[in-house]
MISEPA-144447 format. One line per 10 residues: number of its first residue (from 1); their letters; for each residue x, y, z of C-alpha. Coordinates in nm, 4 decimals. Example, Ala and Ser with C-alpha at 12.3 -4.5 7.8 and 13.67 -1.06 7.14 Angstrom:
1> AS> 1.2300/-0.4500/0.7800 ~ 1.3670/-0.1060/0.7140
This chain:
1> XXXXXXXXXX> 5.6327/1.3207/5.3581 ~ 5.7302/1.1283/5.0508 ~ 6.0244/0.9404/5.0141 ~ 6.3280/1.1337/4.8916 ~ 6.4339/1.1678/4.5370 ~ 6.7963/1.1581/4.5010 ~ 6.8842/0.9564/4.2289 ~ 6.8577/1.2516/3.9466 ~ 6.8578/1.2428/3.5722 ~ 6.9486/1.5479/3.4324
11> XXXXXXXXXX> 6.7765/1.6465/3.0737 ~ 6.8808/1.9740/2.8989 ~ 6.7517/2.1527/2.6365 ~ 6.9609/2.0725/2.3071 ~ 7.2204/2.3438/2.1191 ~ 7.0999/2.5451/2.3996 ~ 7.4833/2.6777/2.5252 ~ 7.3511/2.8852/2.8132 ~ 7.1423/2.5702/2.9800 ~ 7.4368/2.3443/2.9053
21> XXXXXXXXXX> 7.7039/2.5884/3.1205 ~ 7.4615/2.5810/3.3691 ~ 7.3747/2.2226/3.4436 ~ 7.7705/2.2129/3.4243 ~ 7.7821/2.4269/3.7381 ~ 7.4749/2.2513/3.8919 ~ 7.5907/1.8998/3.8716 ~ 7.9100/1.9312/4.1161 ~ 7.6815/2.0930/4.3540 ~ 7.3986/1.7847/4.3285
31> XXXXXXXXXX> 7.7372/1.5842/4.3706 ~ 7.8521/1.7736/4.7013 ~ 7.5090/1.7053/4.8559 ~ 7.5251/1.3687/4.7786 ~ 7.2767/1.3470/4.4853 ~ 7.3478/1.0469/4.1907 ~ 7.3684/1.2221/3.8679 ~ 7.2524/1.0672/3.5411 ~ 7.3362/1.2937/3.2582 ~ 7.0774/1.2266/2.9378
41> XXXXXXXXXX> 7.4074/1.0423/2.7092 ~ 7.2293/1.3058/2.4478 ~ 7.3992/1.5960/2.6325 ~ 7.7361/1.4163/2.7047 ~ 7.7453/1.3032/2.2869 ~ 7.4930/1.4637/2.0705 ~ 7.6300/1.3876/1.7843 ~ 7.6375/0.9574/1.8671 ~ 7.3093/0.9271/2.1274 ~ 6.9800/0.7853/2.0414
51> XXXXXXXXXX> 6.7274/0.7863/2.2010 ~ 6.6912/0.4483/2.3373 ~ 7.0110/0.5410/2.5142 ~ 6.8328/0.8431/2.6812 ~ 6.5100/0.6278/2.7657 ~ 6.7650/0.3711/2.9263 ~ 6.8794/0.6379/3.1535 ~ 6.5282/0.7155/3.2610 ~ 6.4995/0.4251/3.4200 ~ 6.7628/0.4270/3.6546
61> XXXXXXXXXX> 6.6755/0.7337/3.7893 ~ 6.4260/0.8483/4.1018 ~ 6.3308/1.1618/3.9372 ~ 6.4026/1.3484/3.5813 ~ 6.4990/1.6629/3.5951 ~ 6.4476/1.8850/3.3003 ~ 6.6394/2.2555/3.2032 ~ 6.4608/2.4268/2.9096 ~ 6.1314/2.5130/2.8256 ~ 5.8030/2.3764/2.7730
71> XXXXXXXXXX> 5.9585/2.1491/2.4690 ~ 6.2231/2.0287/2.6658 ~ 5.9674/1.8891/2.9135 ~ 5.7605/1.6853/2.6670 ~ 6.1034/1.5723/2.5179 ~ 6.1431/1.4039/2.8937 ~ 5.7995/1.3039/2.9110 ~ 5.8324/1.0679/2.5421 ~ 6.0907/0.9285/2.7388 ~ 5.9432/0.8685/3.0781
81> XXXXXXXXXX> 5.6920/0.6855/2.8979 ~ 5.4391/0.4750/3.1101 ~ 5.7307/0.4277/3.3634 ~ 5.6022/0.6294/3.6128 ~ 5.9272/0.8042/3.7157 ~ 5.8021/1.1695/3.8522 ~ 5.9824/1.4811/3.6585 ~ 6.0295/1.8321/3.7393 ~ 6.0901/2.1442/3.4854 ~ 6.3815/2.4444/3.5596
91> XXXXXXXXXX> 6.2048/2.7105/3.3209 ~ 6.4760/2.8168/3.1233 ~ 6.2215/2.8872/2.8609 ~ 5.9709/3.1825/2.7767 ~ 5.6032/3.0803/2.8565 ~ 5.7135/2.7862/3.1030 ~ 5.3757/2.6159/3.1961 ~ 5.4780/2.2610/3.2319 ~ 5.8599/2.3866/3.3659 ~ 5.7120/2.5531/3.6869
101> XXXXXXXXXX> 6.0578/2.5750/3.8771 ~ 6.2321/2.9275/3.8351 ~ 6.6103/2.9481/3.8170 ~ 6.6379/3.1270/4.1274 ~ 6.4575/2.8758/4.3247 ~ 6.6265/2.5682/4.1451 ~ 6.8547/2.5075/4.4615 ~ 6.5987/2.5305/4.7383 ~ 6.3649/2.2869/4.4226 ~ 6.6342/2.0169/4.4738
111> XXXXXXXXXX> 6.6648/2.0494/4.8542 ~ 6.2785/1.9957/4.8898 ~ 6.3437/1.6535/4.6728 ~ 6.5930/1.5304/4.9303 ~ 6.3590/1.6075/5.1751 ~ 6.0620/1.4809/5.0721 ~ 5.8954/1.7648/5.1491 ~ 5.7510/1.7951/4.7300 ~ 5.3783/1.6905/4.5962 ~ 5.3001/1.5283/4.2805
121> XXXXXXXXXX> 5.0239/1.6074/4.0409 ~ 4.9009/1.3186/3.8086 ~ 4.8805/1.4213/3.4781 ~ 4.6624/1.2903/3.2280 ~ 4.8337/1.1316/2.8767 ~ 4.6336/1.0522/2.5396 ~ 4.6580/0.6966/2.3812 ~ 4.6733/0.7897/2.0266 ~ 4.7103/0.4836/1.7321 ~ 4.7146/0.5493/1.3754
131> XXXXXXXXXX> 4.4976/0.2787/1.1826 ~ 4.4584/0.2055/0.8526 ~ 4.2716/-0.0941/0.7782 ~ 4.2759/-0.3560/1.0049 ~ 4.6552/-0.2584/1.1013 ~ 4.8028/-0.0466/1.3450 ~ 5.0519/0.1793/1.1714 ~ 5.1716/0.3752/1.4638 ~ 5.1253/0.4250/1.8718 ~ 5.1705/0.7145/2.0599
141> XXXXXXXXXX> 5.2030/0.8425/2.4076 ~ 5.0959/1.2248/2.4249 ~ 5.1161/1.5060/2.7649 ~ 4.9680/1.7749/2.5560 ~ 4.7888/1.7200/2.2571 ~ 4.7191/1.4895/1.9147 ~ 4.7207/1.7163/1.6163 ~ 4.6056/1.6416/1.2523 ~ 4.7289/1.9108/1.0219 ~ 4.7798/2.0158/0.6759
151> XXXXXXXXXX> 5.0982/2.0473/0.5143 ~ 5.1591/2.4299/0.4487 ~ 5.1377/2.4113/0.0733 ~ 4.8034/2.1956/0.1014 ~ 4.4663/2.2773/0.0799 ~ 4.1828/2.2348/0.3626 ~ 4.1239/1.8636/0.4947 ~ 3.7868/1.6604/0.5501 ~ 3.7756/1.5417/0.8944 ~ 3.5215/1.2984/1.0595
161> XXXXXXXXXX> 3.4934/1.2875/1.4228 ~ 3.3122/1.0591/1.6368 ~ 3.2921/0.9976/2.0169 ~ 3.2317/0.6154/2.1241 ~ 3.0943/0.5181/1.7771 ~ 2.8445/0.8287/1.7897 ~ 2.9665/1.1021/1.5082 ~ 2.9969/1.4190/1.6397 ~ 3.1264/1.6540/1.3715 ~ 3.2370/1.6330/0.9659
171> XXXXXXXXXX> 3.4259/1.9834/0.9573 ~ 3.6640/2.1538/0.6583 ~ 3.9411/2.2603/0.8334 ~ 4.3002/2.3103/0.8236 ~ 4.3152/2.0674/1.0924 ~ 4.2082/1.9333/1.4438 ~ 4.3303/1.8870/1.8136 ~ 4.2756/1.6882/2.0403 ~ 4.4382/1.8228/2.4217 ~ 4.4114/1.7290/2.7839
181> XXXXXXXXXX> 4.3540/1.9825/3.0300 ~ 4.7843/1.9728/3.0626 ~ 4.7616/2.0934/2.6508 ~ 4.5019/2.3247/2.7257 ~ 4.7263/2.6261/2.7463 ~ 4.9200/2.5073/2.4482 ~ 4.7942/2.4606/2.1100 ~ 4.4181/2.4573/2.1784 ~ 4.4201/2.7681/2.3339 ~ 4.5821/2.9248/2.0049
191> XXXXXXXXXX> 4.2761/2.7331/1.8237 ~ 4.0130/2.9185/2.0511 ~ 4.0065/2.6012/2.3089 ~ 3.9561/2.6779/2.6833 ~ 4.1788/2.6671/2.9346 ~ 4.1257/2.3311/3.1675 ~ 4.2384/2.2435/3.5643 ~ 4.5262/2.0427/3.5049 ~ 4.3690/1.7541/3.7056 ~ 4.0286/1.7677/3.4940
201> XXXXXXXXXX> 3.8972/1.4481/3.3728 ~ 3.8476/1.6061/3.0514 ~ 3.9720/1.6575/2.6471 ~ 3.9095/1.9658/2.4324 ~ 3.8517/1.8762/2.0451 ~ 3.9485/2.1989/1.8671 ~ 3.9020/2.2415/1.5012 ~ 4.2110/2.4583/1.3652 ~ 4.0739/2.7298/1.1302 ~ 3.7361/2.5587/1.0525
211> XXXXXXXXXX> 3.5715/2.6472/0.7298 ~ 3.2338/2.6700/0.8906 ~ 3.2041/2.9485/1.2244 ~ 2.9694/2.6919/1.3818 ~ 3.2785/2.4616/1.4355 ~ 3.3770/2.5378/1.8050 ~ 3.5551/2.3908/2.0183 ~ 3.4406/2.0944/2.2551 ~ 3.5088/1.9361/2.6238 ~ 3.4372/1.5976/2.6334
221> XXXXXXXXXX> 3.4978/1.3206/2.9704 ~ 3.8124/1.1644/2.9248 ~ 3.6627/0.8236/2.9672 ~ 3.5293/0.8583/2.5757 ~ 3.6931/0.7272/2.2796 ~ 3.7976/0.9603/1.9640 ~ 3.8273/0.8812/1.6566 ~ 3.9163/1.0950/1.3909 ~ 3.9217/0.9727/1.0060 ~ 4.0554/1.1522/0.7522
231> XXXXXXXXXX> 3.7911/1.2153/0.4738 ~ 4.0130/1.3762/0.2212 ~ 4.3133/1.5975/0.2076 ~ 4.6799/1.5241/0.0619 ~ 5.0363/1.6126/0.2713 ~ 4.8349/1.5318/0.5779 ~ 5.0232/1.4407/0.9202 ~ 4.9500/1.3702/1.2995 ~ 5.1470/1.5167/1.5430 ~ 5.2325/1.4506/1.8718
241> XXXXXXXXXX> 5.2905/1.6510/2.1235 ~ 5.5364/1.8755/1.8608 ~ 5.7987/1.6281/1.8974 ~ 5.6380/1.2566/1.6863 ~ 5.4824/1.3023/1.3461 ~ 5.3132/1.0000/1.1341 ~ 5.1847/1.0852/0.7538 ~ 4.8247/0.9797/0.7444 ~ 4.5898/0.9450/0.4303 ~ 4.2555/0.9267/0.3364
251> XXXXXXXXXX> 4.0352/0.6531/0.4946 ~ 4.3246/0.6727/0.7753 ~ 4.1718/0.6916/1.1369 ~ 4.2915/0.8501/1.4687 ~ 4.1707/0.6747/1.7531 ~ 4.2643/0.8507/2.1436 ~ 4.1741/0.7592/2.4424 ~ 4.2553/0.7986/2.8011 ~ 4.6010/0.5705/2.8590 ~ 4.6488/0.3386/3.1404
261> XXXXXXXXXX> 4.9821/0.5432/3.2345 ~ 4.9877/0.9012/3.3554 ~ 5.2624/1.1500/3.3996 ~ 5.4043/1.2340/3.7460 ~ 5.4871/1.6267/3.7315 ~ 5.6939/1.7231/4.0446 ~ 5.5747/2.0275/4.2054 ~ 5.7838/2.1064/4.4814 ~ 5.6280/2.4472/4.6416 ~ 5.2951/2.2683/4.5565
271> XXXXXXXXXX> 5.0447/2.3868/4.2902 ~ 5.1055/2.7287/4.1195 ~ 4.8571/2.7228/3.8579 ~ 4.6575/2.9995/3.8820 ~ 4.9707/3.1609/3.9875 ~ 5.1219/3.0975/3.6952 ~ 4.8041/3.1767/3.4339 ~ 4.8425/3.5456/3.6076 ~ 5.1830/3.5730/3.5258 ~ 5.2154/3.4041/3.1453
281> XXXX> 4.8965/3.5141/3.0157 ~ 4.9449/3.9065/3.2194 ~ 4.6257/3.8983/3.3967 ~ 4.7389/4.1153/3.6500
């Protein structure tokens, strides 16, 4: 048994009315059973909340909680951070890989925190820095995935990729990814990537739209280094994890690795994966 989790923060996916009348039904009942709420201050004042206000919440919590969709989760994970604080998805979403919890087995999800009676699954995150120069422009925390892409009125970039100093690929693409296995169903697998364990010690690098056929995508042990310099292209930008962007230019580098950190993802009727491949991706 683990110990249980019953100081909750409570994360909602935003201008989303239907998940914000629900966690306003759901939060007197946490009350009743005795559960501390933490609200993210983003829900209670949208319009006056920053974000260090909902990070500061985060860490007065046991557990985040998270209604919404895959987004919504990732949202929670920027702010979790390297903290270490466990969180736990109600799929109010469509796809719903990351938010495993369904709405009709939210209550009994909650009760299995105060028991202690849930597992954890360590999920891997991506240390991704921005350099140009000698100078770190920008550092990044990423669950899913590091993209480079093209502006949608620019033509195709010239990407460089090497793994631990060794060059592995120049490509002419629109752009490149690089996931974890937790990614793998995301973005990568639109780019022709494979689908990973989540608890693979792994990254995919998937070229988006390469110019060249022979450009496929590759799984590499996450104990490598990446790095990813950007040869030429104009309106260029690195994304992370759909929610962080930072414009990069030529001569600009990516460099990932594996981070210290990882992300605790509450699974509290244990792991579902292949469960929940057959059911999002309809393989019967």
């Amino acid at each position: 048994m683990k110990p249980p989790l019953e100081k909750i923060g409570i994360i909602v996916k935003k201008q989303d009315s239907r998940a914000q009348s629900l966690v306003k039904q759901v939060i007197p009942w946490l009350k009743s059973r005795q559960f501390q709420v933490f609200p993210d201050p983003a829900m209670l004042s949208p319009e006056t909340a920053d974000i260090e206000q909902s990070a500061a919440m985060v860490r007065q919590v046991d557990v985040v909680v998270v209604f919404g969709g895959d987004g919504t989760l990732l949202y929670g994970a920027r702010l979790i951070g390297g903290t270490g604080i466990p969180i736990m998805g109600i799929n109010l979403g469509s796809l719903g890989f990351l938010t495993e919890v369904k709405l009709e087995e939210m209550y009994a999800a909650f009760d299995v925190l105060r028991s202690g009676a849930y597992q954890t699954e360590e999920r891997v995150l991506l240390d991704v820095e921005v350099v140009r120069g000698d100078n770190v422009l920008a550092r990044h925390l990423a669950l899913n995935d590091a993209v480079i892409n093209k502006g949608a009125l620019a033509r195709i970039i010239e990407l460089e990729v090497s793994v631990n100093s060794q060059p592995v690929l120049f490509t002419r693409a629109d752009g490149l990814i690089v996931s974890t296995p937790t990614g793998s169903t995301a973005y990568s697998l639109a780019a022709g990537g494979p689908i990973l364990y989540p608890t693979l010690e792994a990254f995919i690098i998937a070229p988006i739209c390469p110019h060249t056929l022979t450009n496929r995508p590759v799984v590499i042990p996450d104990r490598d280094a990446v790095v990813i310099c950007l040869r030429r292209g104009a309106d260029v930008m690195l994304t992370v994890d759909g929610q962080v962007g930072t414009p990069i230019q030529p001569q600009d580098c990516v460099r990932i690795r594996r981070a210290d950190s990882t992300l605790k993802l509450v699974l509290p009727f244990g792991n579902t994966f292949f469960n929940l491949l057959r059911e999002k991706l309809r393989w019967g």
